[in-house]
C-alpha positions in Angstrom: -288.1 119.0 81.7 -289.8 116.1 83.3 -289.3 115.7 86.9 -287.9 111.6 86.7 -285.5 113.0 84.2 -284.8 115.8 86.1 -283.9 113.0 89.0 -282.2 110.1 86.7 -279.8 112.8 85.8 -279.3 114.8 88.8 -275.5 113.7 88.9 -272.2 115.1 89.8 -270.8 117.0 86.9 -268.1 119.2 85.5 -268.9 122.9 85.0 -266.4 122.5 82.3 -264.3 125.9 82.0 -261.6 123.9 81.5 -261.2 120.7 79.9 -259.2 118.8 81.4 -260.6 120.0 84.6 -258.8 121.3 87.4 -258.9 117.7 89.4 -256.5 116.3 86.7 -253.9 118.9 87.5 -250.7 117.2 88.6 -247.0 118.5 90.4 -245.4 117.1 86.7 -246.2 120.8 85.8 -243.9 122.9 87.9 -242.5 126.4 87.6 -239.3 125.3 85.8 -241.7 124.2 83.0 -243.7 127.0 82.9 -241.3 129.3 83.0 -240.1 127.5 79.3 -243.4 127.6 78.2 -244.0 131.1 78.7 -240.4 132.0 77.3 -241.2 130.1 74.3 -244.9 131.3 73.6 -245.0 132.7 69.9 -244.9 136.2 70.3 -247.9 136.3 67.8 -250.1 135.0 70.4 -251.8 137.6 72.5 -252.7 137.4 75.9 -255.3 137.2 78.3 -254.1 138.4 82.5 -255.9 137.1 85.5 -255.1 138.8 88.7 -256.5 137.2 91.8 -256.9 138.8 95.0 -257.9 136.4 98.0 -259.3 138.4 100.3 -262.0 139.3 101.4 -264.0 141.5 104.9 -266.4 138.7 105.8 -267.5 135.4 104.5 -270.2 134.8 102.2 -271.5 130.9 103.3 -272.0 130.3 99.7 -268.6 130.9 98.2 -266.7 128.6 96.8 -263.1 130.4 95.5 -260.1 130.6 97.0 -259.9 133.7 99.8 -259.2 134.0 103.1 -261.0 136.2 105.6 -259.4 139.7 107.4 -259.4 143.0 109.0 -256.7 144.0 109.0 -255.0 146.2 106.0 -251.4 144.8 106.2 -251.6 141.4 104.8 -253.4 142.9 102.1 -250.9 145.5 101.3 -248.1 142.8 101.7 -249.8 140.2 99.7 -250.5 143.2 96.9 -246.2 144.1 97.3 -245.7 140.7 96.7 -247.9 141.1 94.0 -246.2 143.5 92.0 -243.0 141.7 92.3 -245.0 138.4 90.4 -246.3 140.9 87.4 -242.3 142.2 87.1 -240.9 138.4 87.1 -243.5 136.4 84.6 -243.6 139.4 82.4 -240.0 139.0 82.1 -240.1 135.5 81.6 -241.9 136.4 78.7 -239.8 139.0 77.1 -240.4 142.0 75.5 -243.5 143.8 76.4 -246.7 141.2 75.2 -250.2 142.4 73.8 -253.1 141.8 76.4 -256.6 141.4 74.9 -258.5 141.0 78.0 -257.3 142.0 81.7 -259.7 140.1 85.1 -259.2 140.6 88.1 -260.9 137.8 90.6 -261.5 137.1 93.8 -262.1 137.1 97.0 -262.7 140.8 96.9 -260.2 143.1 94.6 -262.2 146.1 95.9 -261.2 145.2 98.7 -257.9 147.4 98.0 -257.6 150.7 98.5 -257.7 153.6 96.1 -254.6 154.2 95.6 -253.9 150.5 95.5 -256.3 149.8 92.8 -254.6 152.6 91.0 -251.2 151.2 91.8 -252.2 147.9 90.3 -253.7 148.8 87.4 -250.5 150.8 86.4 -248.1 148.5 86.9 -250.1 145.6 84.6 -250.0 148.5 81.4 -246.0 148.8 82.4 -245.5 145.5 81.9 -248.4 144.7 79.4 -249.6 146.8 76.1 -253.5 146.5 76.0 -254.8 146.1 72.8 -257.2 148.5 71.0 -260.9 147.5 72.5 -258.8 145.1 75.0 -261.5 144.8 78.0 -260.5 145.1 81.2 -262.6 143.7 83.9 -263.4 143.6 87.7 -265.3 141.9 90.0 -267.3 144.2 92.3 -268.3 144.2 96.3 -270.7 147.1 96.8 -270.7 146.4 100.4 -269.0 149.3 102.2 -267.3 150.3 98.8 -266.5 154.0 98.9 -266.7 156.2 95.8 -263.1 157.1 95.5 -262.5 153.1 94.9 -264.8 153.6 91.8 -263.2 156.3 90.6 -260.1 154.9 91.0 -261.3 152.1 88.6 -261.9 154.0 86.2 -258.9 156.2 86.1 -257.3 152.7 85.5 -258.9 152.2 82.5 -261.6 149.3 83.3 -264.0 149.2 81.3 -266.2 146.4 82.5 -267.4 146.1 86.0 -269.0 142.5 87.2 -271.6 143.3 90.3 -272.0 140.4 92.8 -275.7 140.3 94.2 -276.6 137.1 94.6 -280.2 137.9 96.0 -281.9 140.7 97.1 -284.0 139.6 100.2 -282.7 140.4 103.8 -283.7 136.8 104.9 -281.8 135.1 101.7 -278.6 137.6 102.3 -279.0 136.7 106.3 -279.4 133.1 105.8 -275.8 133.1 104.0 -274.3 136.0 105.7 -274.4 138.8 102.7 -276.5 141.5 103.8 -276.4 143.8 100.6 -279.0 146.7 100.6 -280.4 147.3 97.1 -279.6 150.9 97.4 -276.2 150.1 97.6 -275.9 148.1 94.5 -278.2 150.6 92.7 -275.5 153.6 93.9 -272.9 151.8 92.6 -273.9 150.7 89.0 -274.9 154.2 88.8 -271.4 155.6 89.7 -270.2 152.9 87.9 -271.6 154.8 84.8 -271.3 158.0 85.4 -267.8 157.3 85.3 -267.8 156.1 81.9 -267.6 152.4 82.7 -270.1 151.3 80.3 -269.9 147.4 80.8 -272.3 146.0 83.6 -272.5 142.8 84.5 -274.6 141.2 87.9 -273.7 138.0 89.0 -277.5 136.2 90.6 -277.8 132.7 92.4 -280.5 130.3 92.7 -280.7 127.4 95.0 -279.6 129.6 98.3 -281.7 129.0 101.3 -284.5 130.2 102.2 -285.2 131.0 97.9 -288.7 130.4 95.9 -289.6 131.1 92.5 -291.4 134.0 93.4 -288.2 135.3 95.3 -286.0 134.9 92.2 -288.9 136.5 89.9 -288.3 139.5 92.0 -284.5 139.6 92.5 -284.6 139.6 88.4 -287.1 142.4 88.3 -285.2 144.6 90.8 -282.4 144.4 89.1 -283.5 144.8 85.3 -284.3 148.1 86.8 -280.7 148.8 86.9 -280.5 147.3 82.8 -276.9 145.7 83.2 -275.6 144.3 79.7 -275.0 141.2 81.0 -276.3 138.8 83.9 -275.4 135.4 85.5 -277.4 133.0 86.6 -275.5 130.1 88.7 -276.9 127.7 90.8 -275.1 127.4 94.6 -273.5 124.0 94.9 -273.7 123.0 98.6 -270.6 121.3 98.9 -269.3 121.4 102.1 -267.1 118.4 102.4 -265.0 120.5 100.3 -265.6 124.4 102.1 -266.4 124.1 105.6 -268.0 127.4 105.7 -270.9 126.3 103.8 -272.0 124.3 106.9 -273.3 127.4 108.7 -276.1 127.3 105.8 -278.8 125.4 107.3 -279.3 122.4 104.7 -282.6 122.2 105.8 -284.0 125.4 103.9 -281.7 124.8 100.4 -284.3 124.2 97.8 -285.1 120.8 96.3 -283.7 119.5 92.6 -287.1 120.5 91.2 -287.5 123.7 93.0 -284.0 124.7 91.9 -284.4 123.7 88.3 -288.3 125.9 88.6 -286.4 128.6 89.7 -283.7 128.9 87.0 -285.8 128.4 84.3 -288.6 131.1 86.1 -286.0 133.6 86.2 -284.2 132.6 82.5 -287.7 133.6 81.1 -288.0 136.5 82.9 -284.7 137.4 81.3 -285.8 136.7 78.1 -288.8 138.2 78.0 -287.0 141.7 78.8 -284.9 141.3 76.2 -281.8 139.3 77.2 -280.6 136.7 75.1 -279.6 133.1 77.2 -276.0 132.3 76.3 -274.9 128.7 77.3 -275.4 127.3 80.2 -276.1 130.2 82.6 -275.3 133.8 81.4 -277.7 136.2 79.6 -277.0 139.2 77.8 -278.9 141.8 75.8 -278.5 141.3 72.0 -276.1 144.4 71.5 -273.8 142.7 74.0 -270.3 141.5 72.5 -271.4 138.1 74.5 -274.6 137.8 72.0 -273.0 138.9 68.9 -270.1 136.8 69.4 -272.3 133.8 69.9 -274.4 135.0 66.8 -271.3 134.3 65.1 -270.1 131.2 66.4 -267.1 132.0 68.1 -268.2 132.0 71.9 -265.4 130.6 74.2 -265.7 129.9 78.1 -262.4 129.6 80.1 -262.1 130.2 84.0 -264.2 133.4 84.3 -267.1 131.2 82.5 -268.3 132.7 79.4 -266.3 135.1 77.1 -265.6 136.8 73.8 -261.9 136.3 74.5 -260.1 134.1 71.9 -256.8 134.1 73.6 -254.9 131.0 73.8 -252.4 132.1 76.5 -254.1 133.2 79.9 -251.6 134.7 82.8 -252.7 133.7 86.1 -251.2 135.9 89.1 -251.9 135.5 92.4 -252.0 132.9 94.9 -254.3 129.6 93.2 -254.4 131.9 90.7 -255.1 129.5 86.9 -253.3 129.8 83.6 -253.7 128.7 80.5 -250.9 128.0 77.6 -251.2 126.2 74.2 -249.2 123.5 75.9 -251.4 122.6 79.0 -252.3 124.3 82.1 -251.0 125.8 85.4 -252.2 126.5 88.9 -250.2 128.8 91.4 -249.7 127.7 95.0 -252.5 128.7 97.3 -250.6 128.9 100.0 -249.7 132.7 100.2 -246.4 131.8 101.9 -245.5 128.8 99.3 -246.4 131.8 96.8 -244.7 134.3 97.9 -241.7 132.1 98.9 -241.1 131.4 95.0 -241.5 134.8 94.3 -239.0 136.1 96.3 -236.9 133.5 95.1 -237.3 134.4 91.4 -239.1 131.4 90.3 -242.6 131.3 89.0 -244.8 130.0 91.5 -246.7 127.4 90.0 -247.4 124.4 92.3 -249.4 122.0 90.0 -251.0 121.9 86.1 -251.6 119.5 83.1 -249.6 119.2 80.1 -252.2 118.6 77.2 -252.1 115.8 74.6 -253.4 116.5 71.0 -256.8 113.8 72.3 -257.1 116.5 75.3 -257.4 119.7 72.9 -260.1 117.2 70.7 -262.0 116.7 73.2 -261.8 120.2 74.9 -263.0 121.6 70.9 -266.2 119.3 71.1 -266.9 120.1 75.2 -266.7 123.7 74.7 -268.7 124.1 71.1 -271.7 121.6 73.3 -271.3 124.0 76.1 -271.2 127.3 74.0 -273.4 126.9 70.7 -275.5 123.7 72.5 -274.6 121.8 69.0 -271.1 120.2 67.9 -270.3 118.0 64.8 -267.8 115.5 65.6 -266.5 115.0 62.3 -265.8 118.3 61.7 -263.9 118.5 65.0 -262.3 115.3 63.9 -261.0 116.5 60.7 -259.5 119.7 62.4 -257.4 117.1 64.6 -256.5 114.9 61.7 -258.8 111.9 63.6 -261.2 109.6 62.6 -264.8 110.6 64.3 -265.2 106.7 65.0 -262.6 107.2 67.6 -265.6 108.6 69.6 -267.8 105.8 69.2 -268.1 105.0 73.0 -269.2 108.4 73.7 -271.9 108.3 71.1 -273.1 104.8 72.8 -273.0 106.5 75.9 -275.0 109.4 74.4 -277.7 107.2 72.9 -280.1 106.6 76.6 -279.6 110.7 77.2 -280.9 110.8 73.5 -283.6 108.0 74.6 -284.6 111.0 77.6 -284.3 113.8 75.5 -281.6 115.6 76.6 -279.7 115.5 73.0 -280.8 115.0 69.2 -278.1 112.5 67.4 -277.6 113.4 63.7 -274.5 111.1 62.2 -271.8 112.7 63.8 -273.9 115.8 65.4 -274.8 116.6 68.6 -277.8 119.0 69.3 -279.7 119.5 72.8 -282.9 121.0 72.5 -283.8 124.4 74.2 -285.6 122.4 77.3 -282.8 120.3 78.0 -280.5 123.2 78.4 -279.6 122.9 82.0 -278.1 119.5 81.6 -275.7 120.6 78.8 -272.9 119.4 81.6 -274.4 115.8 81.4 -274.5 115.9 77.5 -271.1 117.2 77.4 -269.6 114.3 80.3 -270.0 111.5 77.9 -266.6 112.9 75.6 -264.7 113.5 79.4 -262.0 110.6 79.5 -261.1 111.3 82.6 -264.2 112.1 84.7 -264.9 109.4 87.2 -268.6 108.2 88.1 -268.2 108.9 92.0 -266.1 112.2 91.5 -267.2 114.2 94.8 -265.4 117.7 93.6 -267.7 118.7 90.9 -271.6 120.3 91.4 -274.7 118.1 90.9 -276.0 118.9 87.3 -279.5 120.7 88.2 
């Protein structure tokens, strides 16, 4: 990609996991209406669970989700009591016991829990959900300080996928945003990981972190295709901190530049494609035996809050404090306060504090934002016809569309929309022209490169 094009572009975005997006999310969408949408969801339609757990030891400088910092054990174990009280309610909001296809749990840090916590978690989700045969059932992963018992604990609760957050492997990088990770430890714990039986890997990297070179990511990609995950993520830090106030201890001063950032993600997306891993959308990669590649083969990729998935659910749970859900009828967002959380909780009302109630336009437009940001191609018409709409409808976005074709970010075809290989990074600003709602000087969303 040229460098001025690189620079006309270089806007504020959507990462587009949802569509709408989460700034659209209103207080019209309270628990009283959530809690009739969940008691009316078709008990045909399976579900997804996403437990989030927002805490974590220290601080990374680069983090942008929802978790509080602490040392001590008993907010932890009161917020995980709490917890278990949440599962009991909203899965009898929804009646008899529901299929999961795919249980996540986020954070901060779940590891963070103790063994016999994890344990005590996992259990209660398959009392009060029936996991599907093949359902996955992911975690998210600190190595630091993470003792082998935890592992094993995992696994006695039936995950099956572990996600490994490494972000970089050089002791200046991990200083300069206050994650100092050994690579020994990471290595130990993929291999316990496996020796358990866990056989899904995934490694979560970042580019754009201070102190970061080309060179640098080469080798964080190298050291850990030694460990041959399944699956890897690539994201690029967005230094944002008018809306985290953490990310001011990074020194601004040593972030790479727009063009330095894009040389490094496309330096280590060859890299990863030249070992064998396949890129999948905007910034995952995964070996072509992966469910992730196969499901794309086939044209039924999805992305959702976790990013990129093979989960078709309609219905996500979200439990936990900020924790997001999904429903055919809109979205939902739980307070993030713990105490405004745990306050509904205890008094028996789902504790949603905000959401969006979709509109047959919003789910159109969602359809042709996701199968841009999945397959990299989308024919209007065809998304048109599945919405009983006339493909004209869109003719605004298509003018808007025509200069990015002009700069070669996307091929226009009639009613299709490709974007070549080299313009993959700016998929978000391909996808932005069908967004109703997003506003030219929106200062919550990530700069595109």
């Amino acid at each position: 990609m040229q460098r001025d094009i690189l620079a006309k572009y270089d806007r504020l975005v959507p990462r587009y996991t949802s569509y709408p997006t989460a700034p659209q999310f209103n207080e019209g969408v309270d628990g009283a209406l959530y809690t009739d949408w969940l008691r009316n969801l078709s008990t045909d339609i399976p579900l997804s669970v996403y437990v989030h757990i927002p805490f974590c030891d220290t601080m990374c400088w680069f983090c942008g989700c929802n978790t509080k910092i602490t040392n001590r054990y008993d907010p932890i174990e009161a917020y995980l009591d709490t917890l278990m009280q949440e599962i009991d309610l909203i899965a009898g909001i929804l009646g008899p016991k529901r299929i999961a296809n795919h249980i996540h749990w986020g954070g901060g840090s779940p590891t963070i829990l103790k063994p016999e916590h994890l344990l005590k978690l996992a259990n209660k989700l398959r009392e009060n959900f029936e996991l599907s045969p093949g359902a996955e059932f992911a975690v998210e992963i600190d190595p630091r300080g993470l003792e082998d018992s935890a592992l094993g604990a995992l696994a006695e609760g039936g995950i099956t996928r572990a996600s490994i957050g490494v972000q970089d492997v050089n002791p200046i990088v991990q200083k300069a945003v206050n994650r100092v990770q050994p690579v020994e430890i990471t290595r130990h714990v993929i291999d316990t990981v496996r020796s358990l039986g866990i056989t899904g890997i995934n490694v979560d990297l970042m580019y754009g972190l201070p102190h970061q070179t080309v060179k640098g990511v080469e080798r964080n990609v190298d050291t850990i295709l030694e460990m041959e995950p399944d699956r890897l993520a690539l994201f690029g830090y967005a230094h944002v901190p008018w809306m985290k106030s953490h990310m001011k201890k990074i020194n601004k001063d040593v972030l790479p530049g727009r063009d330095e950032r894009h040389d490094q993600m496309l330096a280590a997306a060859e890299r990863l494609k030249a070992n064998g891993y396949r890129w999948i959308g905007l910034d995952h990669f995964a070996k072509d035996t992966d469910s992730l590649s196969t499901t794309l083969e086939a044209g039924k990729l999805n992305r959702n809050f976790q990013g990129y998935t093979v989960d078709p659910c309609e219905a996500l749970v979200g439990l936990g404090a900020s924790s997001i859900g999904a429903h055919p009828n809109g979205y939902i967002q739980n307070h993030t306060p713990v105490r405004d959380w745990r306050r509904c909780i205890e008094d028996g009302v789902a504790p949603t504090a905000k959401g969006l109630t979709l509109t047959d336009d919003d789910r159109l437009r969602r359809a042709i934002i996701e199968r841009l940001m999945c397959d990299l191609h989308v024919d209007v018409e065809v998304m048109c016809k599945r919405f009983d709409r006339a493909p004209q409808d869109f003719l605004d976005s298509f003018e808007t569309l025509k200069p990015l074709q002009d700069d070669g970010l996307c091929a226009i075809d009639g009613w299709k929309v490709t974007i070549p290989e080299d313009a993959r990074i700016l998929m978000r600003t391909v996808a932005a022209p069908f967004d109703k709602y997003l506003a030219p000087d929106a200062k919550r969303h990530s700069r595109a490169v």
